[in-house]
DRENGU-517583 format. One record per residue (C-alpha): residue number from 1; residue in three letters; z, y, x. Coordinates in Angstrom, 1 decimal. Each point is the difference from the previous one (the first is absolute). Layout:
# residues N
SITE,nr,rest,z,y,x
SITE,NUM,Ala,Z,Y,X
...
//
This chain:
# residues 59
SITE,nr,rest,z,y,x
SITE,1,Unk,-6.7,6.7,-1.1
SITE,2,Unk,1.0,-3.4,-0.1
SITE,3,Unk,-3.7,-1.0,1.2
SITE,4,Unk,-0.2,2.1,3.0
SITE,5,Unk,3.7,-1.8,1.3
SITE,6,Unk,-1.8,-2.8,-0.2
SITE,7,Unk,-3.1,1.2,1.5
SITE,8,Unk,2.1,1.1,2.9
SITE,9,Unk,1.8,-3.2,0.3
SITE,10,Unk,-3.1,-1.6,0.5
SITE,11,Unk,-1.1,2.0,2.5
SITE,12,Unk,3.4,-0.2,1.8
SITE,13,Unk,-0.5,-3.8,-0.2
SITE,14,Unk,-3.7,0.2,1.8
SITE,15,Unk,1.1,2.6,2.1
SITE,16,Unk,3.2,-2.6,1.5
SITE,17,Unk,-2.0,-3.2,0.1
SITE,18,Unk,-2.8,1.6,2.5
SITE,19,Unk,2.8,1.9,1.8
SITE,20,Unk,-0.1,3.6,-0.8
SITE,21,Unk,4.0,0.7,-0.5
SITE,22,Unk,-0.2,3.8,0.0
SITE,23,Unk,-2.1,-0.1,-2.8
SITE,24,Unk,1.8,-3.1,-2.0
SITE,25,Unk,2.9,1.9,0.4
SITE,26,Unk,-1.6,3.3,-1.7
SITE,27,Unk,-1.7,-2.0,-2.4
SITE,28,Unk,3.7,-1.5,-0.8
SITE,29,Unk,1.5,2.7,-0.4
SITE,30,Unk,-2.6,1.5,-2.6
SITE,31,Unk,0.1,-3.0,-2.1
SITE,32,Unk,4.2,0.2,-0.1
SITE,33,Unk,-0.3,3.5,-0.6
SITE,34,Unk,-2.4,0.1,-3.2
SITE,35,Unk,1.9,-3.4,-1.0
SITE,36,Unk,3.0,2.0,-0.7
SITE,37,Unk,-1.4,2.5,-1.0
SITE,38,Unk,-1.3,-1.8,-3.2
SITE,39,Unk,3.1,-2.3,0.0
SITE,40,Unk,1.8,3.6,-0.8
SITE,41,Unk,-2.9,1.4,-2.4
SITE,42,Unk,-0.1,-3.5,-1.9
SITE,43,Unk,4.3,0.2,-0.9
SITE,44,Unk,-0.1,3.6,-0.6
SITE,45,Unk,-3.0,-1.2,-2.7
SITE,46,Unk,2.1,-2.7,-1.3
SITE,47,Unk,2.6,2.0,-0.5
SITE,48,Unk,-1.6,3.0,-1.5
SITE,49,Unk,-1.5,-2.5,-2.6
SITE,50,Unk,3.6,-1.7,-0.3
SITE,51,Unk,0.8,3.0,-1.4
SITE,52,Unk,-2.6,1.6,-1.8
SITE,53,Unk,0.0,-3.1,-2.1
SITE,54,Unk,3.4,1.0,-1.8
SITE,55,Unk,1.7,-3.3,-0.8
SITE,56,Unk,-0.7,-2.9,-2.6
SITE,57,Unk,-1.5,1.4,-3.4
SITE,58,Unk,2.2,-0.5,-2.7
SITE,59,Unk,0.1,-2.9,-2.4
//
């Protein structure tokens, strides 16, 4: 997921420099919305895995 945020940040940055704002502005918006998107799937993960793991085994 984190690949195609980039991917459309890319294209968002091609899209500005040869002037085609309506779709830099699409494309911007894709990439912030699958960047979140993993940002909240990656700390649910961590946490999950936080957890699972139960603590320090005992010595």
């Amino acid at each position: 997921m984190l690949y195609w945020a980039l991917v459309f940040l890319i294209i968002a940055i091609i899209a500005a420099v040869f002037g085609f704002a309506g779709v830099a502005t699409a494309a911007v918006g894709i990439a912030k919305l699958l960047f979140y998107i993993f940002l909240v799937i990656f700390v649910i993960t961590l946490i999950m895995g936080l957890m699972r793991r139960g603590g320090a085994p005992p010595v």
